[in-house]
N, C-alpha and C positions, 0 to 999 in steps of 0.2 A: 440624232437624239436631240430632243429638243431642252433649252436652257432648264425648264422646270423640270424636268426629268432627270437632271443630269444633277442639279441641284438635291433634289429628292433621293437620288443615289449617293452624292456628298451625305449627305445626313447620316442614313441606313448606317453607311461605312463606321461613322463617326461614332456614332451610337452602338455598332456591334464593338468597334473597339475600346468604348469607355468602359459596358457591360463586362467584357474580358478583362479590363486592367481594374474593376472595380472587384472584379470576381477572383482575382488572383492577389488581392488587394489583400480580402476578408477571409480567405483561404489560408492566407500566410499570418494572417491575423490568430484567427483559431489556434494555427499549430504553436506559434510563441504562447497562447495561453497557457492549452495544453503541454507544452515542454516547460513552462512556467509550475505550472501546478502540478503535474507530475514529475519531473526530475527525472532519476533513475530508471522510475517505473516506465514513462515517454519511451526512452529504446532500448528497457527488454520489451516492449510490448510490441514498439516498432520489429524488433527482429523476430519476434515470434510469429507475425502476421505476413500473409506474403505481400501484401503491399503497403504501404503508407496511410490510405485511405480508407481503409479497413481498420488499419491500428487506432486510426482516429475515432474512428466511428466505435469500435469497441471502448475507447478512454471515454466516448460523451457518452455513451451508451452505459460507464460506469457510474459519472456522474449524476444521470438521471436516476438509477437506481436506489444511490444514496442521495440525492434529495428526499425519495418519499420515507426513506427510514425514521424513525421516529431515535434517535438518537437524545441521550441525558448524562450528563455530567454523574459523576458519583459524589456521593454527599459527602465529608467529611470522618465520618464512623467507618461506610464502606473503605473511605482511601485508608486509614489509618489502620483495618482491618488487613485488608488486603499487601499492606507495606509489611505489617508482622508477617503473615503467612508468609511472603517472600523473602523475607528473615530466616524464615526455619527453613524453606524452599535450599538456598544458599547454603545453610550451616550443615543438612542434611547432607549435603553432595560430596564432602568429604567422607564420608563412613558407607555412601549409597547412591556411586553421579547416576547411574541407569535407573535409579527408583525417584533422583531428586530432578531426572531431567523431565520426566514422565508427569511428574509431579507441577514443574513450572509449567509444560505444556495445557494442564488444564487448567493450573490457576489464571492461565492470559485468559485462554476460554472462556473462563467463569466471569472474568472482567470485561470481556466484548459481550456476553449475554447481558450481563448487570447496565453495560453502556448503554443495547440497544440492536447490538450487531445479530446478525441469524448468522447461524454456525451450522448449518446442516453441511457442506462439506467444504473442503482447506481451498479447493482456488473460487469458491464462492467468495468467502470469508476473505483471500487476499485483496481480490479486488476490490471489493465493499472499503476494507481497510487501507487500501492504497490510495482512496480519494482526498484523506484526510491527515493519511500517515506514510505518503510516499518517500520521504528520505529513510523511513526505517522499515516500510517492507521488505526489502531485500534481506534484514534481520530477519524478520518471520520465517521467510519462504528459507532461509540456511537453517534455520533452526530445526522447521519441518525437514527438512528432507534428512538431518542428522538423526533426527529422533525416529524416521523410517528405520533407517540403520539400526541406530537402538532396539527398535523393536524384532528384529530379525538374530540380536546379537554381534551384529557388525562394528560398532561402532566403538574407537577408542576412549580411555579417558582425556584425552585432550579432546576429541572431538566433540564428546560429552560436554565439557568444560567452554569449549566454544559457542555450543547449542545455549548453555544458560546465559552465557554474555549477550548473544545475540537474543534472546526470550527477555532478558530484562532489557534491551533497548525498545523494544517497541513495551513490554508492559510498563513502563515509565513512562510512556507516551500517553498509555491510555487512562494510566491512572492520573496523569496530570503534575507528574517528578520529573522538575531538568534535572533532578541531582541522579535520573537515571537508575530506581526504584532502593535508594540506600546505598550505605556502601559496602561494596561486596566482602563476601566472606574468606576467612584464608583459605588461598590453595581455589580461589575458583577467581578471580582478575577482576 
C-alpha cells in the first residue's frame, strides 16, 4: 500500500471515530436534557418503552407537540375564581369525598382547557402536561386512576382523600399557587 493510501486510511479511521465519539457525545447530551426536564416522568417512560431510544423519541416527540400548543396563563379573576371553587371542592369532601373527588377532577380539566391544554383523552392530556409539569404528573396520573376506582365504587375514603391531595398538587401548578391551591380543608391533609 502506498504512503498516500495508507495516509488516507489514517484519516477515514480518524474521522469515523470522531463522528462516533461526537455522536455518542450528543446522544448522551439529549438524554441529560431529557432526564433533566423530565424527572420522574424520564423513567416511567423509560420503563414503559421497550427500549431507551424509543422512550426518547416519545419524550421529544412530546415536546414538539407542546411547542405548537397555544398555551396562556390565567388572568387573575380566573385564578381567584378557580382557588374558591377549590375551596368548596375541599370543604365538600367531608359530607361527599366520591362527589367532591369527581368534582376536583373536572375543575383541574376546566383549568387545563381555560390554560390551553386539549383534553380529549387522560394519557393525551398526561403527556401534554408532563412537558411542563413533570415533577407533579405522577399526582395526576394517582389521582386518575383512584377516581377510576371511584367510579366503579371501589375506592376508599382514604383513597379518595389521597386522590384530592394529589388533584390539588398539580391544580396549584396550573393555577400558578406554590402554596399548593390554599389550605386544605379539615379531614382532607
Amino acid at each position: 500500500m502506498s504512503t498516500t493510501a495508507t495516509t488516507l486510511a489514517a484519516i477515514v479511521i480518524v474521522l469515523v471515530v470522531v463522528a462516533a465519539v461526537a455522536t455518542a457525545v450528543a446522544r448522551h447530551r439529549r438524554t441529560q436534557a431529557l432526564r433533566q426536564r423530565f424527572g420522574p416522568e424520564y423513567d416511567r417512560t423509560i420503563t414503559e418503552q421497550p427500549n431507551r431510544r424509543k422512550a426518547e423519541r416519545n419524550l421529544r416527540h412530546r415536546e414538539q407537540r407542546h411547542d405548537e400548543l397555544t398555551l396562556r396563563e390565567l388572568d387573575p379573576n380566573q385564578r381567584e375564581q378557580y382557588a374558591a371553587e377549590w375551596q368548596q371542592t375541599q370543604a365538600h369532601f367531608a359530607e361527599a369525598p366520591r362527589a367532591a373527588t369527581r368534582e376536583a377532577d373536572e375543575l383541574v380539566t376546566r383549568v387545563m382547557v381555560d390554560r390551553g391544554y386539549p383534553v380529549e383523552d387522560f394519557d393525551t392530556r398526561a403527556e401534554d402536561l408532563s412537558v411542563e409539569h413533570a415533577q407533579t404528573i405522577g399526582h395526576y396520573r394517582e389521582a386518575h386512576e383512584i377516581s377510576r376506582y371511584n367510579e366503579r365504587g371501589l375506592a376508599s375514603t382514604e383513597q379518595l382523600r389521597q386522590a384530592l391531595m394529589h388533584y390539588r398538587a398539580l391544580f396549584a401548578e396550573l393555577l400558578g399557587d406554590p402554596r399548593g391551591g390554599g389550605r386544605p380543608a379539615t379531614g382532607v391533609g
